[in-house]
TORTORTI-630675 format. One record per residue: residue in three letters; residue number from 1; z, y, x of N, C-alpha, C in turn. Coordinates in steps of 0.2 Angstrom, whole numbers. Atoms other than C-alpha are relative to their C-alpha. Last residue first. Layout:
BEGIN
Ala/NUM/Z/Y/X/Z/Y/X/Z/Y/X $
...
//
This chain:
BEGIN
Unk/295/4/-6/-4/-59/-60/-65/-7/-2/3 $
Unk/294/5/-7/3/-51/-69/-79/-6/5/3 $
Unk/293/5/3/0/-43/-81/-67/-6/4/-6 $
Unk/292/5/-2/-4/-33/-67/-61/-7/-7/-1 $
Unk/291/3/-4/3/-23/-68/-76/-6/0/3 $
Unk/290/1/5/5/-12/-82/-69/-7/3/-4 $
Unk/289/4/4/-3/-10/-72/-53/-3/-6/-7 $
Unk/288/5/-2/-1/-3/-58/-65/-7/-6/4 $
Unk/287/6/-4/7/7/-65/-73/-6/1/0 $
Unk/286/3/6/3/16/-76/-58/-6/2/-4 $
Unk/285/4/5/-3/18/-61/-50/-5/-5/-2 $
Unk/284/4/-5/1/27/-51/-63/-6/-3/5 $
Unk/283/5/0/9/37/-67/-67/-6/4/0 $
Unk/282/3/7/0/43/-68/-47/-6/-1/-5 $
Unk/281/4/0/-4/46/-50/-46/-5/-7/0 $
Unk/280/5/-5/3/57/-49/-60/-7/0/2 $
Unk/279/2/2/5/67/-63/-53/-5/3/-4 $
Unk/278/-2/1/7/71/-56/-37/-4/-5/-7 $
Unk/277/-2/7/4/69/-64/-22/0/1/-5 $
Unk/276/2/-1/5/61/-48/-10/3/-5/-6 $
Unk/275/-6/5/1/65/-50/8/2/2/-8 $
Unk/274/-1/10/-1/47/-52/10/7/-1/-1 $
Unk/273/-5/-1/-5/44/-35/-1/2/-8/1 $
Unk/272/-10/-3/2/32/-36/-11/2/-2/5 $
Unk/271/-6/-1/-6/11/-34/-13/7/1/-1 $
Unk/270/-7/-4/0/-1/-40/-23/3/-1/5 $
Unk/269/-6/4/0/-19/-41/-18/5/3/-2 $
Unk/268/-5/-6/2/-38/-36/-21/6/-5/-3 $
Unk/267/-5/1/1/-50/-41/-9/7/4/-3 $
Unk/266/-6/0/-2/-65/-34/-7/6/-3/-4 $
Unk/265/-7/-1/5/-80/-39/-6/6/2/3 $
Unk/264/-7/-4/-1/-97/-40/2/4/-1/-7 $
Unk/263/-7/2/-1/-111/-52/3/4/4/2 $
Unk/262/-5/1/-6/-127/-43/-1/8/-2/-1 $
Unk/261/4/1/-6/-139/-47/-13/5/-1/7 $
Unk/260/-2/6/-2/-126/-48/-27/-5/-4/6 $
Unk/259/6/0/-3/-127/-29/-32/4/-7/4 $
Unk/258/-5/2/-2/-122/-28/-50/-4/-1/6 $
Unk/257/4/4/-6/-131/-14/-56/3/-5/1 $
Unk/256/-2/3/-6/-122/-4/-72/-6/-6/3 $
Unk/255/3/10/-1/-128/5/-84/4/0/5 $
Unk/254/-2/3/-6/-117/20/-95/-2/-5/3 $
Unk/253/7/-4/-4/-124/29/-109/1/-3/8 $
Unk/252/9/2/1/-117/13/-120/-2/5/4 $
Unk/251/7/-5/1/-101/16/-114/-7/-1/0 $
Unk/250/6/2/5/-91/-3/-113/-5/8/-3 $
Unk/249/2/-7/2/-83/-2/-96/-5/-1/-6 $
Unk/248/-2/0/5/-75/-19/-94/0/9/-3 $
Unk/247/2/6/6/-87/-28/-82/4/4/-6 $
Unk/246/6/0/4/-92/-12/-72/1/-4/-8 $
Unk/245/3/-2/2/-75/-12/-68/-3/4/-5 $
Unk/244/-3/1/5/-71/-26/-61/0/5/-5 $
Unk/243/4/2/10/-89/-24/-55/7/-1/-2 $
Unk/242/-4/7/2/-79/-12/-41/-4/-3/-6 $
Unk/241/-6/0/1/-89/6/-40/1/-10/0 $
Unk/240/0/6/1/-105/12/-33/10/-2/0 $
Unk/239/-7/1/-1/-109/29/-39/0/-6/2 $
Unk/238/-2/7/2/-123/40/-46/7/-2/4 $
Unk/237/0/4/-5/-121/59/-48/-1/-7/-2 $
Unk/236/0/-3/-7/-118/73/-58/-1/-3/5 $
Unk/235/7/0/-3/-124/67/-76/1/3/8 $
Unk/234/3/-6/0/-109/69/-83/-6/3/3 $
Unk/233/3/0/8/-109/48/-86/-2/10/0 $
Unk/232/5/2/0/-106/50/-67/-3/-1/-8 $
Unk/231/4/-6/-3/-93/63/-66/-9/-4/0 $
Unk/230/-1/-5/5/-83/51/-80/-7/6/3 $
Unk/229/6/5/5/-88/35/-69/-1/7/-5 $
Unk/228/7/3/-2/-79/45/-51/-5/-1/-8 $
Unk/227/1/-6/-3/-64/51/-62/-7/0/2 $
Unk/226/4/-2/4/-61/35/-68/-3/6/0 $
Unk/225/5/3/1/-61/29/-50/-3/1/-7 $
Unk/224/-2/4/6/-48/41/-45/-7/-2/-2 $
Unk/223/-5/4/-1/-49/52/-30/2/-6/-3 $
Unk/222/-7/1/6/-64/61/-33/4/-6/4 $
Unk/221/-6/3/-4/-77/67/-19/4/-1/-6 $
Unk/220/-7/2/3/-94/73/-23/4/-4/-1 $
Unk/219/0/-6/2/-110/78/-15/6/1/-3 $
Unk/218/-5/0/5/-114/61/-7/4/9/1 $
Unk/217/1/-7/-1/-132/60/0/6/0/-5 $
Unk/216/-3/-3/8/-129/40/2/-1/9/3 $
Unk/215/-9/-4/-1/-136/35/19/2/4/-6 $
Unk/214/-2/-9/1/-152/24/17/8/1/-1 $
Unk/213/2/-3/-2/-157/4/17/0/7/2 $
Unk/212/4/-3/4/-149/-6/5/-5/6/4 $
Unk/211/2/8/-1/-138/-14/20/-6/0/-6 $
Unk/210/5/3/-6/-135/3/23/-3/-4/3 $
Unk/209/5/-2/-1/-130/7/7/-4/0/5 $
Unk/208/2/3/6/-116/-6/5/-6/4/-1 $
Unk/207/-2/6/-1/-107/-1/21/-8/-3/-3 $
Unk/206/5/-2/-5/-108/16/16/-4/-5/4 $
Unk/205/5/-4/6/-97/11/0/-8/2/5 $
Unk/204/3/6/4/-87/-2/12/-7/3/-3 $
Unk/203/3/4/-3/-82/13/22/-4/-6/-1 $
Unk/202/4/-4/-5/-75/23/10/-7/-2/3 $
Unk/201/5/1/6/-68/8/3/-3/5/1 $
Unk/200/4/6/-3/-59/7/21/-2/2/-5 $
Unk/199/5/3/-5/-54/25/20/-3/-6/1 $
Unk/198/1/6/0/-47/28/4/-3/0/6 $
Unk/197/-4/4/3/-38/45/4/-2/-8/-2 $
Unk/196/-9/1/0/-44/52/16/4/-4/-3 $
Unk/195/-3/5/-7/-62/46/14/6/2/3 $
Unk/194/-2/-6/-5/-62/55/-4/1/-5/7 $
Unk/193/-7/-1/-2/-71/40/-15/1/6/5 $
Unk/192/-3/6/-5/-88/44/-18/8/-1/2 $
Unk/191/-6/-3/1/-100/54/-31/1/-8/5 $
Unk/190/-5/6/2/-119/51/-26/8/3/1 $
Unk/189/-8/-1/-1/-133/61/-27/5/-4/0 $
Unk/188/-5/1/8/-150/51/-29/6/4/6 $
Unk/187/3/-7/0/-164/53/-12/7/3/-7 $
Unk/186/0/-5/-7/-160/38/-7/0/5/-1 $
Unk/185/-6/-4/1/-158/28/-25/1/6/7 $
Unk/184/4/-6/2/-177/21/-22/6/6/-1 $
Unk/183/1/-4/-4/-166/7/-13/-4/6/-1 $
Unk/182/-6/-3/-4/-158/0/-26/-2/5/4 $
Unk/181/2/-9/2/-174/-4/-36/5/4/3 $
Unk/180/7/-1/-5/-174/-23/-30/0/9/0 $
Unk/179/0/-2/-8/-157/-22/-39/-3/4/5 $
Unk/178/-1/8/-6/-165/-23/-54/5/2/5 $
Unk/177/-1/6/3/-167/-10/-70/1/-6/4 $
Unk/176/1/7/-5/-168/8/-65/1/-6/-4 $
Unk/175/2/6/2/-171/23/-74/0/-4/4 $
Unk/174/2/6/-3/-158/38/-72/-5/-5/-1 $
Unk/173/2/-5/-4/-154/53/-81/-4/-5/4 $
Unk/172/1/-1/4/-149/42/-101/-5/7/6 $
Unk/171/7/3/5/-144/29/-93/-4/6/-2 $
Unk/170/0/-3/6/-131/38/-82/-7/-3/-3 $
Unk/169/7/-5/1/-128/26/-67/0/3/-7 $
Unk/168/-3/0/7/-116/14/-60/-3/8/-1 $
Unk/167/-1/-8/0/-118/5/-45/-1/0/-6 $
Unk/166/3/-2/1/-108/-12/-42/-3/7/-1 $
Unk/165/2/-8/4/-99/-19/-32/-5/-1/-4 $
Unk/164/6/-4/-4/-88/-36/-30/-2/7/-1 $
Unk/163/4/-3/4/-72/-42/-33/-6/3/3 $
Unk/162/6/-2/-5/-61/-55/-26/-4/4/-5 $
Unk/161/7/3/1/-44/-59/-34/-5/3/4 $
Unk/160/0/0/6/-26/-57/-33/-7/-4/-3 $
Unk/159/6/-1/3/-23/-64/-16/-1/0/-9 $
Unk/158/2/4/5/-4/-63/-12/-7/3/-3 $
Unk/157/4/-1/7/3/-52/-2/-3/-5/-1 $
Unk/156/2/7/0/20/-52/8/-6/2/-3 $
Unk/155/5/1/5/25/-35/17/-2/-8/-1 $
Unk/154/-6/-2/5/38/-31/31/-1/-3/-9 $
Unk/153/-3/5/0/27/-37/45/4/-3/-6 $
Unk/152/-9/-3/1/15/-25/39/3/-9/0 $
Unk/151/-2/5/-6/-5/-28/41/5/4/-1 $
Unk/150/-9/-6/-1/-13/-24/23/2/-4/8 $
Unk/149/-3/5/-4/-35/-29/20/10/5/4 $
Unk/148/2/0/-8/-42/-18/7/6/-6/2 $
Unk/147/6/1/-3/-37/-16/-11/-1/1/6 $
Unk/146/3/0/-2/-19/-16/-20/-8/-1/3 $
Unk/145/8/5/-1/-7/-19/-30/-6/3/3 $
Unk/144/8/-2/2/9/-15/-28/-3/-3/-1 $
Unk/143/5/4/1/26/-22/-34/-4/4/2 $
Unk/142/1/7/-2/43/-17/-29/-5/-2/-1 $
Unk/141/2/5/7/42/1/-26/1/-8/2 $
Unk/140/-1/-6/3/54/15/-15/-6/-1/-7 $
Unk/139/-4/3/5/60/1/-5/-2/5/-7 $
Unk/138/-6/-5/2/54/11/10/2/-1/-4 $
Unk/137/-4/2/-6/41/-4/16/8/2/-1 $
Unk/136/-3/9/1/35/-5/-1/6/0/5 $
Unk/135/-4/-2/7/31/17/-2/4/-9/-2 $
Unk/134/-4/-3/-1/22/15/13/6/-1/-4 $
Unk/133/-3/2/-7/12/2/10/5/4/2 $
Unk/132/-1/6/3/7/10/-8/5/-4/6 $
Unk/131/-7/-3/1/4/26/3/2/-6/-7 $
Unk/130/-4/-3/-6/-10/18/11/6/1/-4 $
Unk/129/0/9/-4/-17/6/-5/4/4/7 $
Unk/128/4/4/-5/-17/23/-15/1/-3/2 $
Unk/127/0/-2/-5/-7/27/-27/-3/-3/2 $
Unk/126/8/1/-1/-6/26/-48/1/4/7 $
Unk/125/2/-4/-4/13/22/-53/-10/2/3 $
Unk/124/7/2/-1/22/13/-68/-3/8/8 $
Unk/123/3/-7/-2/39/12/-71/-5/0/4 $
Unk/122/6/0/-6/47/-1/-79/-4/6/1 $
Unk/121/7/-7/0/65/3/-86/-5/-3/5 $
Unk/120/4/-1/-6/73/-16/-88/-4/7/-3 $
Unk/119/-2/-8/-3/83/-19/-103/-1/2/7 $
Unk/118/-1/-4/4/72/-30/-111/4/8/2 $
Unk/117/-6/-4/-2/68/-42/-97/1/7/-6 $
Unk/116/-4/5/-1/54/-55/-105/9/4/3 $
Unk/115/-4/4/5/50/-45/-119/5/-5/5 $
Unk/114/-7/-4/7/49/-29/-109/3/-6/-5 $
Unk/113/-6/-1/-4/40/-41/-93/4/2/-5 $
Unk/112/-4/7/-1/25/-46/-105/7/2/3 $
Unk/111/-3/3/8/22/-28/-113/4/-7/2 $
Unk/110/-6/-4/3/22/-21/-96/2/-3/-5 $
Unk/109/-4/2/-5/9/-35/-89/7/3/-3 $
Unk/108/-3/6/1/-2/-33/-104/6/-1/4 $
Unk/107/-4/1/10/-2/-14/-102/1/-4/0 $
Unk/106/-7/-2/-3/-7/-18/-81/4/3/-6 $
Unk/105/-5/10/-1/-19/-32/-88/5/4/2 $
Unk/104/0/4/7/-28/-15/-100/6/-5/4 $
Unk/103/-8/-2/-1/-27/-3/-82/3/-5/-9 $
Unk/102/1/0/9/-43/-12/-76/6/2/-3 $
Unk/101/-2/7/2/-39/-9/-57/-1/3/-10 $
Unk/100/8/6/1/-50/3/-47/3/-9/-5 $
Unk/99/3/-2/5/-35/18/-50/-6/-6/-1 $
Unk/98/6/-5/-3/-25/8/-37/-3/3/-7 $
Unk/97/4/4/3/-5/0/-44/-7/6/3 $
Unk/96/6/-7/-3/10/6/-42/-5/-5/-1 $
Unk/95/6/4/-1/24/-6/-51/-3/7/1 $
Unk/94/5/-5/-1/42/-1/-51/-6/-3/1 $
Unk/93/5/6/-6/56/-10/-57/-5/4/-1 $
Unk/92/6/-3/2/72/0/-66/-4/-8/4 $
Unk/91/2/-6/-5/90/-6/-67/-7/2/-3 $
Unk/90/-1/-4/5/98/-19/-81/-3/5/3 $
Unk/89/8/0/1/90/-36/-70/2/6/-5 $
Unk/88/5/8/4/104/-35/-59/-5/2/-4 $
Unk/87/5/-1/11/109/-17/-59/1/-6/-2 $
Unk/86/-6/-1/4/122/-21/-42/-4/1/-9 $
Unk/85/-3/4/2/107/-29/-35/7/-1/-2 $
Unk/84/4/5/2/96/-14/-35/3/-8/-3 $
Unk/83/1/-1/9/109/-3/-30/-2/-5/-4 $
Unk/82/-7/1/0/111/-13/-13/-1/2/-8 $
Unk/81/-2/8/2/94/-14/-14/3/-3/0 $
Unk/80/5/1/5/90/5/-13/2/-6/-4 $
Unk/79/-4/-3/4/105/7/1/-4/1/-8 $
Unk/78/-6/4/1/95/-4/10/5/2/-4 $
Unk/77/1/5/3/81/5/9/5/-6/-2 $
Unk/76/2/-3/6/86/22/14/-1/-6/-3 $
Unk/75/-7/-3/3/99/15/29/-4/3/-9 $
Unk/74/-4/7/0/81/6/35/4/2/-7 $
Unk/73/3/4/5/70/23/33/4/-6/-3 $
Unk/72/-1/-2/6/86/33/43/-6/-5/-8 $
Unk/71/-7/2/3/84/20/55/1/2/-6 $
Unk/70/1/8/2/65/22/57/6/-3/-4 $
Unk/69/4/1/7/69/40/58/-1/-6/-4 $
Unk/68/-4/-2/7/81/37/72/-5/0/-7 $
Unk/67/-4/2/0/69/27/82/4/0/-6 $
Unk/66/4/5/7/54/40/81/5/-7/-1 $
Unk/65/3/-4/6/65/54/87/-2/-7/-4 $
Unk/64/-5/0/4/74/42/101/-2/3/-5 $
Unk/63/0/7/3/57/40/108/4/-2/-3 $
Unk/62/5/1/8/53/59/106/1/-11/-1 $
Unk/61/-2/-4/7/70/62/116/-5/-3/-6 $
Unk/60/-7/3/4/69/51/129/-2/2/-7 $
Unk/59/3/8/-1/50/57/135/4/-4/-5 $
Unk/58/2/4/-4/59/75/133/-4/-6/-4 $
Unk/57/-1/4/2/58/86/116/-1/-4/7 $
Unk/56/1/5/0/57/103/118/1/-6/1 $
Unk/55/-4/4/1/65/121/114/-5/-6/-1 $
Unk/54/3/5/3/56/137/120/4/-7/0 $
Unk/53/7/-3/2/57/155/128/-1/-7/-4 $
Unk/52/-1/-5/3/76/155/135/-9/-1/-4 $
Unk/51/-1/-6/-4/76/136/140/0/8/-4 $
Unk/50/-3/-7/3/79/119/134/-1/7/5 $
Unk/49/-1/-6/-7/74/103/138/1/9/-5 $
Unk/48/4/-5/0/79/90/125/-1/5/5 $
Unk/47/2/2/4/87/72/124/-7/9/-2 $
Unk/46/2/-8/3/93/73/140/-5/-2/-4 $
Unk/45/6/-2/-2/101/56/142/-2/5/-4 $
Unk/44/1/0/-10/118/47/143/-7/-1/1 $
Unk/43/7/3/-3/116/42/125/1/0/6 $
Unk/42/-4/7/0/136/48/124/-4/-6/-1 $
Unk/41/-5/3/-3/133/63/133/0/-6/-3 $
Unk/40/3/1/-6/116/68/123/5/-3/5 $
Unk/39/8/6/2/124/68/107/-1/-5/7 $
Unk/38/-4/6/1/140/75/113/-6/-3/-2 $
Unk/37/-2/3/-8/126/89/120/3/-6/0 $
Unk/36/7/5/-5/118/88/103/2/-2/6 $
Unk/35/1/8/4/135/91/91/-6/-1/7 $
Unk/34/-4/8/-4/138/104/105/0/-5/-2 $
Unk/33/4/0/-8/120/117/102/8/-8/3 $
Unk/32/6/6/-3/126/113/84/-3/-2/5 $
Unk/31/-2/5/2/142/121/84/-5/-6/2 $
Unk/30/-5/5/-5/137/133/91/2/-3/-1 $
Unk/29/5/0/-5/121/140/78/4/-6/9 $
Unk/28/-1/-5/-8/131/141/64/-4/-3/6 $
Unk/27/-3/2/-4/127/127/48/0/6/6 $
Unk/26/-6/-2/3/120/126/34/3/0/4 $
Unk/25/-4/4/-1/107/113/41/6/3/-4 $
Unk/24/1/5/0/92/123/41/6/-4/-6 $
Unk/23/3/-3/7/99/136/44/-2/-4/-4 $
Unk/22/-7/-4/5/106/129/60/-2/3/-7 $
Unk/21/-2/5/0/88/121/64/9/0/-4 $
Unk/20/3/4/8/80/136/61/5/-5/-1 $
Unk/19/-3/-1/9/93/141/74/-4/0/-4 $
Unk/18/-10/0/1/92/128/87/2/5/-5 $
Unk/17/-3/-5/2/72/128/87/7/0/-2 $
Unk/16/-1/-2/-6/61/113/89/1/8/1 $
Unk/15/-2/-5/-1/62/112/71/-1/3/7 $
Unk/14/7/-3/4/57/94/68/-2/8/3 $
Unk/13/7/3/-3/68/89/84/-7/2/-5 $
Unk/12/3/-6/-5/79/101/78/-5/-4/2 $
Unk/11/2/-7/3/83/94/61/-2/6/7 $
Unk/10/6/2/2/82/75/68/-2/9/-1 $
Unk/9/3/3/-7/98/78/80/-7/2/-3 $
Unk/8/0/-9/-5/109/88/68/-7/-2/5 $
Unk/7/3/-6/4/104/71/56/-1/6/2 $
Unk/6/5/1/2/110/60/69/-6/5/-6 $
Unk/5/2/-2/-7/125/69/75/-5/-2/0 $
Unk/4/2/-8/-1/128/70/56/-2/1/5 $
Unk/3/5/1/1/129/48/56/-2/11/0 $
Unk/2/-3/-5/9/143/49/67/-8/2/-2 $
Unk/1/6/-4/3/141/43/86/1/-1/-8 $
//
């Protein structure tokens, strides 16, 4: 088995169609109807049923589909940190990181690492806590940081800090001053995370109103936290964001709530790879977890 008879194999099981799949591939139509059969002969199992009106994937087939790909992930990562450890510390190092993090400690952070590794490319990324996860599994960052809780065997984290919320209001459309006044917001529009793209803080957000009494009437989605405070200084909304924050947003048209009636938080951690050892990783960690008493 030859890694091509792998890859002829993935491009029809997407395709489910022998000549896209050819096309696809760069390749004639016959040839690739045999790669599959030798495929399938040296599995010793029908990896596809086939007929004049339609190409599908048996029971076999789809459990060998999600298999192979996993492999291909593996073969991608490894071949990542093969390189990786032929640079030594001369390569690149990647940090993602969520938009709800004060992005000042992740400039400290850059400036510290360039003195301590000089010839190190850092390369900075803004992703979500999902595709953050993804993106660690498949070698393809060393460091995130994230919010919510992670389950991956693959994955180490390390508690950064704990943060709580706050809501966050245009002073100049708004009047509130306590807490206690949280709940007269019912009636307020609210800007919200996208529940695609964050879903448990999503969840938290509604979370956090419910325990205030009423169901947020949310009218607008942003993807990015400064994005959210930006819609809210524009007078289009209120908002309940991270007090980290709250604490370092210094706009005068801008108030902030901090709401400490209810006990919720979230947890906001790093994350690397558990077969991870490097040196860059270590200090970039250490940094940060030293920082974290700031919070």
């Amino acid at each position: 088995m030859e890694l091509r008879h792998l890859k002829y194999f993935l491009a029809v099981a997407e395709e489910l169609n022998f000549t896209k799949a050819a096309e696809k591939l760069f390749i004639s139509q016959p040839p690739l109807s045999r790669q599959i059969i030798e495929l399938e002969e040296e599995v010793q199992a029908r990896l596809f049923n086939r007929n004049n009106k339609k190409v599908e994937l048996t029971e076999a087939g789809k459990y060998f589909e999600k298999e192979i790909k996993e492999l291909f992930q593996n073969l991608e990562r490894i071949t990542v940190k093969t390189k990786k450890i032929a640079e030594n510390v001369s390569g690149e190092f990647r940090i993602a990181y969520i938009s709800s993090i004060y992005s000042s400690v992740i400039s400290e952070l850059i400036k510290y690492l360039k003195e301590q590794f000089p010839y190190v490319n850092f390369k900075l990324f803004e992703i979500s806590t999902t595709k953050q996860i993804v993106a660690l599994e498949q070698g393809k960052i060393d460091l995130g940081i994230i919010r919510s809780p992670i389950k991956s065997p693959k994955i180490k984290a390390q508690l950064w800090f704990q943060d709580g919320f706050s809501v966050v209001y245009n002073k100049n459309v708004i009047q509130i001053n306590s807490e206690k006044e949280i709940p007269n917001l019912k009636d307020e529009t609210f800007v919200f995370f996208n529940k695609d793209y964050a879903p448990h803080y999503h969840e938290v957000l509604l979370e956090l109103c419910a325990f205030y009494g009423f169901t947020p009437k949310v009218v607008h989605e942003s993807n990015n936290i400064n994005s959210i405070v930006q819609l809210v200084k524009n007078g289009l909304g209120i908002s309940i964001v991270p007090s980290n924050i709250a604490q370092n947003n210094q706009d005068p048209e801008i108030g902030f709530i901090e709401l400490k009636k209810v006990n919720l938080q979230t947890d906001v951690s790093l994350i690397t790879s558990k077969e991870d050892a490097s040196e860059i990783t270590r200090v970039a960690v250490e940094f940060l977890l030293k920082k974290s008493s700031l919070h």
